[in-house]
N, C-alpha and C positions, 0 to 999 in steps of 0.2 A: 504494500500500500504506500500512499504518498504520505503520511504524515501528519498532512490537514484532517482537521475535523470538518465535517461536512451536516448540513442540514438541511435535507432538502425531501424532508418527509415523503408525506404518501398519496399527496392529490395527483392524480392522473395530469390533470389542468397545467400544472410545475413543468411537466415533461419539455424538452422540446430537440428536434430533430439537430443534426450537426455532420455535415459534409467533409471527410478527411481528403486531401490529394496528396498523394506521397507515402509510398507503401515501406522507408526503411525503419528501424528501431524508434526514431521521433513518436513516429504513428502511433505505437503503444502505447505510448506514456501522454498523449493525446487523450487517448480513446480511454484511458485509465484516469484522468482528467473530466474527459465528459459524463462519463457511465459514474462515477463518484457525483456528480453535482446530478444527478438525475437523469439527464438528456440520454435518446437514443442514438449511438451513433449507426448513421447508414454507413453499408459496404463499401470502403477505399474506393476508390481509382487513383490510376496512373495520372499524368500530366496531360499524356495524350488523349488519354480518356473526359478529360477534367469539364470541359465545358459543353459536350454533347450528354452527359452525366447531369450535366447541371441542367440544362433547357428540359429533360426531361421530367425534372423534382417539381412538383407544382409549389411548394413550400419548405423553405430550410434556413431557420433563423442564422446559423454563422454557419460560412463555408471555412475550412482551416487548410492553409496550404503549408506544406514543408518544402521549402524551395533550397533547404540546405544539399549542398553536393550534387543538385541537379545542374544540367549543362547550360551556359548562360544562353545561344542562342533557342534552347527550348521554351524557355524563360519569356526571351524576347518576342516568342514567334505567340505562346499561347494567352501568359499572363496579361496583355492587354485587352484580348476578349473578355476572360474571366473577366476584368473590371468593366468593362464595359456592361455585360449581361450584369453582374452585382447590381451597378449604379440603376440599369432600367429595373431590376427588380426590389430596391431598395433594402439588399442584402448587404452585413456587413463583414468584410473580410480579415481573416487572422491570420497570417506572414511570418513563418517562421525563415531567419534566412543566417547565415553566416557571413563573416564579413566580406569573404570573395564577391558575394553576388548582390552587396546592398546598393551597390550603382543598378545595375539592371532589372531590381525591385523598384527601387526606386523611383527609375524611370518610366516604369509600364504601369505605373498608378496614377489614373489622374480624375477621375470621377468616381468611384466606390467610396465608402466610408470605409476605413482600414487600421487597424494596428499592427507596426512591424516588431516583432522581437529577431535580435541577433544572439543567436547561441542561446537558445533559449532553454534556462531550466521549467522543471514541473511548475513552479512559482510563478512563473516568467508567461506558460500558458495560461495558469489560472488567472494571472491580472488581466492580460491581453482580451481574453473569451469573456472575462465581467466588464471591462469597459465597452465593450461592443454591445451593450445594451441590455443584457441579459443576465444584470444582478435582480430583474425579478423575476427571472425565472429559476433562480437556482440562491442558495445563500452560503456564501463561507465562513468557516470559521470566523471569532471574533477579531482574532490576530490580524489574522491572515488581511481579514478586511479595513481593522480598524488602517491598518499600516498605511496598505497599500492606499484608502481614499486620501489620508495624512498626506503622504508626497505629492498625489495629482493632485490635490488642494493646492499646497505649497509649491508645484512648476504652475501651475493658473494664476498663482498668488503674484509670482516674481514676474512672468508675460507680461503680466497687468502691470504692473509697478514699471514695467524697461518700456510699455508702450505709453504708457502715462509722462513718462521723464521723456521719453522721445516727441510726445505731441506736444509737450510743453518746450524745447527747442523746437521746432522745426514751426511753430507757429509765435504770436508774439503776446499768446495767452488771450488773445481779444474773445468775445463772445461770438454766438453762432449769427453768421452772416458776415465777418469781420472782412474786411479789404486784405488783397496777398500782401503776403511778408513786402515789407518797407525796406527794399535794401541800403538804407542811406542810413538806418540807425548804427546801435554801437556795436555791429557785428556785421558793418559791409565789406571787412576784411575778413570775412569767413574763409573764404574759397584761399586765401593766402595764408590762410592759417592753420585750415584743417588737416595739419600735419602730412609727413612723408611716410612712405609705407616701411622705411629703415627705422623707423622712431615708432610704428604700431609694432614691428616686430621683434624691436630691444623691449617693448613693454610684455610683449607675450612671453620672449625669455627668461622676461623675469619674475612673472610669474609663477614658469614650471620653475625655476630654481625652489621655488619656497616648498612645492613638492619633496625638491632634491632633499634638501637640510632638515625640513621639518617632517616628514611623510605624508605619502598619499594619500587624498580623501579627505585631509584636514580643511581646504579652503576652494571647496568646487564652487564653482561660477559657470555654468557652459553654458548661459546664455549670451552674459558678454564675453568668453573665449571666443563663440563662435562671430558674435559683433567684429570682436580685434580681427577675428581671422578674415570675414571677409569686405571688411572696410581697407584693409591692406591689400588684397586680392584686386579690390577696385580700383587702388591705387598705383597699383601695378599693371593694371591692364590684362588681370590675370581671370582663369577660372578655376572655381574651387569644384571639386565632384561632391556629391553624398556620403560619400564614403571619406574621405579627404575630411569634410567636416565634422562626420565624429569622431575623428582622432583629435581635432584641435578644441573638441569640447572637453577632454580630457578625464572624459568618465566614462560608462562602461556604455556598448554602442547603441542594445536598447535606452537607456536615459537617453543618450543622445537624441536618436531619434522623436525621442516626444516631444522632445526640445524642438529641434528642427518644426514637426507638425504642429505642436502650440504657439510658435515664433511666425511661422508661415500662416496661418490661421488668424494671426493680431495683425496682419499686416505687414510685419516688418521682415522679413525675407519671403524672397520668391523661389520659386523653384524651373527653369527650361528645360525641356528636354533638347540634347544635343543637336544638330541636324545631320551631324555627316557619322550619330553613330546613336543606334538607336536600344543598345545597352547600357547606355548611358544617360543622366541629368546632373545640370552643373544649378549651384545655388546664388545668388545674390541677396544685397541688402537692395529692400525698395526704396524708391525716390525720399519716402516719407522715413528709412531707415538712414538713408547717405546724408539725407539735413539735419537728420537729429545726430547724426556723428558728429557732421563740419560743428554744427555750432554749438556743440557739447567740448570741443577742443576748444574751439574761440573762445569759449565761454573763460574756458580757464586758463590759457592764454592771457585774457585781460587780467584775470585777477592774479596772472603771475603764478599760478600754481605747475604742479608737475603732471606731465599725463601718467593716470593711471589705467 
């Protein structure tokens, strides 16, 4: 057994159906996952199978895919239907994937509603399968839940908080209907200010040094790690991948990832898929993240302070 305590009594009503695709070792501990919280799971399929599998289901609250150690252009060629069918059918998808292939997850997602875990433990499904809507269909232990809603409160809490400090640079605070930013005030020397991408990048190093000396885990931030990263990236003229950005969020790549989808969600990163490769999606800050960068430097530029 998995450990958790499980309560998910004996109303018929509780039940509900759940789609595996990916027939290696994951699948069990899936299926030992959903058959614990209640739910029926219907018989696997393969990849190839995965979406004529699906058109047939008249109904199936989460579909779960294991896309670890499957081949990227399999990935490529099928996961974008799968989302596609999902999004018309207003199913929500669960992505287990590894870090080789979170570029070409990534990319084949772009109208489903979806949770990615990377390397995902048993804990790692149970969050993913309750956020996808279906903590009333099933209930977890107390632990288990008090925790997990604890952190996605607190990544909602801080979105909020870095979109709030961003609307407040990027606008001049005025009320709704206010005239555009006035460039002539005490920040028309933004664009000369908003630092160089050698001086975003000595600040990111020194950051991980506090890693280095003090240990890991003590002081994560990957929201604004992943700001520094691609505020620098823009400055350079560069492009960051999916993959690329949650190493520079500096935690572990599921967090990352929510991060990424809670950040992109507020607004303030976007996401493209590549054009000359379609395993791939590269991330940006939006117009409304690059002003709140510039004059969040300005800002403290005037008052003489250091970037951190």
């Amino acid at each position: 057994m998995l450990g958790t305590n499980w309560d998910y009594g004996s109303d018929a009503g509780r039940r509900f159906d759940a789609l595996i695709v990916g027939s290696d070792d994951a699948a069990d501990t899936v299926s030992a996952v959903i058959a614990q919280a209640g739910g029926r799971v219907l018989p696997g399929v393969s990849w190839n199978d995965a979406l004529d599998r699906l058109q047939t289901l008249s109904a199936v609250p989460v579909v779960v895919l294991n896309a670890c150690g499957v081949a990227e252009d399999t990935l490529a060629d099928i996961l974008p239907a799968i989302d596609h069918e999902a999004a018309g059918r207003g199913l929500p998808l669960v992505i287990g994937t590894d870090m080789a292939r979170i570029d070409v997850v990534a990319a084949s997602l772009a109208a489903a509603r979806y949770e990615i875990v990377c390397d995902p433990s048993a804990l790692d499904w149970i969050a993913a399968i309750a956020a996808c809507g279906l903590s009333d269909r099933f209930s977890l232990g107390e632990t288990v839940r008090e925790n997990e809603a604890a952190r996605l409160a607190r990544l909602n809490a801080e979105v909020a908080r870095i979109a709030e400090v961003l609307a407040r640079l990027s606008t001049r605070g005025a009320a709704s209907g206010a005239a555009p930013i006035d460039r002539s005030d005490d920040f028309a020397s933004a664009a000369e200010d908003a630092g160089s991408s050698s001086e975003i990048r000595q600040i990111v190093r020194a950051r991980r040094q506090r890693d280095r000396h003090l240990g890991p885990g003590l002081f994560e931030d990957p929201g604004w790690d992943m700001m520094l990263d691609l505020y620098a990236a823009h400055l350079e003229r560069a492009q960051v991948s999916v993959s690329s950005l949650c190493i520079a969020a500096a935690v572990a790549p599921t967090t990352a990832l929510r991060w990424i989808a809670r950040m992109t969600d507020a607004g303030i990163f976007r996401r493209e898929p590549d054009p000359f490769d379609r395993r791939r999606a590269f991330m940006f800050l939006t117009p409304r993240g690059l002003e709140g960068m510039r004059r969040y430097i300005a800002s403290l530029r005037a008052m003489g302070l250091p970037l951190v």
